[in-house]
C-alpha positions as CSV (number, residue, x, y, z in Angstrom):
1,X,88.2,119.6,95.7
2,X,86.6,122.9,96.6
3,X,83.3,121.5,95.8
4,X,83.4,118.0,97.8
5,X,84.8,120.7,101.3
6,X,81.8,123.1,100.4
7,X,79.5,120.0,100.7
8,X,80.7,119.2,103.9
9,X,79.0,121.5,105.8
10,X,75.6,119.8,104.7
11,X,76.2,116.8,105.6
12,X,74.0,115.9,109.0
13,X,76.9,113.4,110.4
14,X,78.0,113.2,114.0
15,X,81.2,113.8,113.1
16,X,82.7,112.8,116.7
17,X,81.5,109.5,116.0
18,X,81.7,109.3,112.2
19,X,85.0,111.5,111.8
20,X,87.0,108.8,112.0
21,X,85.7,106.7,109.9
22,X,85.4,109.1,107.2
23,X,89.2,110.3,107.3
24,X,90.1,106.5,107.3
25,X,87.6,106.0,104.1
26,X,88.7,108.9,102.1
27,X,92.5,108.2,103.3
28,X,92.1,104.7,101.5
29,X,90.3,106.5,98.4
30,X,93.0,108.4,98.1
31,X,95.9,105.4,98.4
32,X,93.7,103.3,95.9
33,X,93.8,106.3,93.3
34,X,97.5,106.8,94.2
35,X,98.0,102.5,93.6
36,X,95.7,103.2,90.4
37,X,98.2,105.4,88.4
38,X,101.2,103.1,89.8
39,X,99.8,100.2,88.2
40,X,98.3,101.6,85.1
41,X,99.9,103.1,81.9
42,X,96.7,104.8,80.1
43,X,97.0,108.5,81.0
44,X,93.2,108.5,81.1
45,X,93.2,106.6,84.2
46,X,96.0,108.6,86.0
47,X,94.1,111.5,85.2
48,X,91.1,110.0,86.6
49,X,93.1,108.8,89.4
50,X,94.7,112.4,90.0
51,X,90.9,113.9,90.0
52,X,89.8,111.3,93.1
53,X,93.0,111.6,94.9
54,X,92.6,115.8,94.9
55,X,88.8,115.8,95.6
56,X,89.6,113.4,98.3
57,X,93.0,115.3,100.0
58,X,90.9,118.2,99.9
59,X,87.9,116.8,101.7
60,X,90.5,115.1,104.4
61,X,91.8,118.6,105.2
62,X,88.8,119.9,105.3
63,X,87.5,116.9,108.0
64,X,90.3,117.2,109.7
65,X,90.6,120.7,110.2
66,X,87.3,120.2,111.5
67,X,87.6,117.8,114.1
68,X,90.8,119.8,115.4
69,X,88.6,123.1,115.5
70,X,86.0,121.5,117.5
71,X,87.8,121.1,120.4
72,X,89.6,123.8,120.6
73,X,88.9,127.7,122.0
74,X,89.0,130.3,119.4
75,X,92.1,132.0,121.1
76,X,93.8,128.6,120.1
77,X,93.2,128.5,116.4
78,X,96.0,130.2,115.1
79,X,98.9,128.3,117.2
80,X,97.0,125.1,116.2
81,X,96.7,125.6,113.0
82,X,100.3,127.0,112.2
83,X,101.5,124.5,114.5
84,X,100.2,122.0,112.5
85,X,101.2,123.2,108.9
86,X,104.8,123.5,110.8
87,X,104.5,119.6,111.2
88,X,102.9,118.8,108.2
89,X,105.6,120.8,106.0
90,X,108.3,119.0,107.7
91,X,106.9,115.9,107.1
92,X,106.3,116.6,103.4
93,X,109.9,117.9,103.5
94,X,111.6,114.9,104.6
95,X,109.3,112.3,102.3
96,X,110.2,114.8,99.4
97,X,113.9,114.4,100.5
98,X,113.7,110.6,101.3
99,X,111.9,109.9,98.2
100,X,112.5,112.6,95.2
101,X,115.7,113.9,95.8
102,X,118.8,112.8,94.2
103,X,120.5,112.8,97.9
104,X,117.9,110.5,99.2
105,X,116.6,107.5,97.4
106,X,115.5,109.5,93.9
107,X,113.1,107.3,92.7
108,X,111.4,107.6,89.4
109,X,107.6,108.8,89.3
110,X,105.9,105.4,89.2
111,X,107.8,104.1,91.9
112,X,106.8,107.4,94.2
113,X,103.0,106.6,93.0
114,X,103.5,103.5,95.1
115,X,105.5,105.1,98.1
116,X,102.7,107.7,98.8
117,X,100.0,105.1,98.4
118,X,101.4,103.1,100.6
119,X,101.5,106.0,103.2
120,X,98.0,106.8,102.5
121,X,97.0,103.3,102.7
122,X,99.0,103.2,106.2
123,X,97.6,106.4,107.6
124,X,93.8,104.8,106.6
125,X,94.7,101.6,108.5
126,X,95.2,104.0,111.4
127,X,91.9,106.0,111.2
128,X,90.1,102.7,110.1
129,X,91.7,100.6,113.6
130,X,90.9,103.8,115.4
131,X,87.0,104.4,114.5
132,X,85.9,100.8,115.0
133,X,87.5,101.1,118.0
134,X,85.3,104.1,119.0
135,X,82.4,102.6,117.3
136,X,83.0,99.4,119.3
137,X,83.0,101.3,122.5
138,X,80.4,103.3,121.7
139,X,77.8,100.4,121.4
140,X,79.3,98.9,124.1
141,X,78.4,101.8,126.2
């Protein structure tokens, strides 16, 4: 993971073009690895699977947190940035609670393999829609 966000800043991308399209890419990496140790039962594979989705989550925070940054001053970093760990820990709160806990639905760990796939897959339909959408109008222009 820490080697995929260090090679980020090498890459000669415009990124308010391409940013999109690479948080929808990776977004679907990562729900394919997540379906990949739903469906399989050789630990190699899940391991494997585990490896993409991590390298991948890492490189999506990194890409994100870039194309937040970008547009921001440097006075508003920090209420950005906590503002959206806030969020994000919220959200990761409720899924937990939805999905893991014994209050909420407490599904085994297969069956969560294909919940937070199909979020990822969901959240890359969103970044996918949104960057042919801006590539779209872009030529268009």
């Amino acid at each position: 993971g820490s080697v995929t966000s260090f090679v980020v800043q090498y890459m000669k991308i415009n990124w308010d073009l391409f940013g999109e399209l690479a948080l929808g890419i990776f977004s679907a990496i990562d729900a394919g690895s997540l379906f990949l140790m739903h469906f399989t039962t050789n630990i190699w594979a899940c391991y494997a699977g585990y490896l993409i989705f991590k390298a991948c989550y890492m490189l999506l925070i990194t890409i994100a947190t870039f194309q937040i940054a970008v547009n921001l001053s440097m006075e508003r970093y920090a209420l950005m940035f906590g503002f959206n760990n806030f969020v994000a820990l919220v959200i990761q709160t409720i899924l937990t609670v939805v999905v893991v806990d014994s209050r909420g639905l407490g599904l085994d760990i297969v069956t969560q393999f294909l919940i937070y796939g199909s979020y990822f897959a969901f959240i890359a339909g969103i970044f996918l829609i949104r960057s042919i959408h801006m590539l779209v109008s872009s030529k268009c222009k």
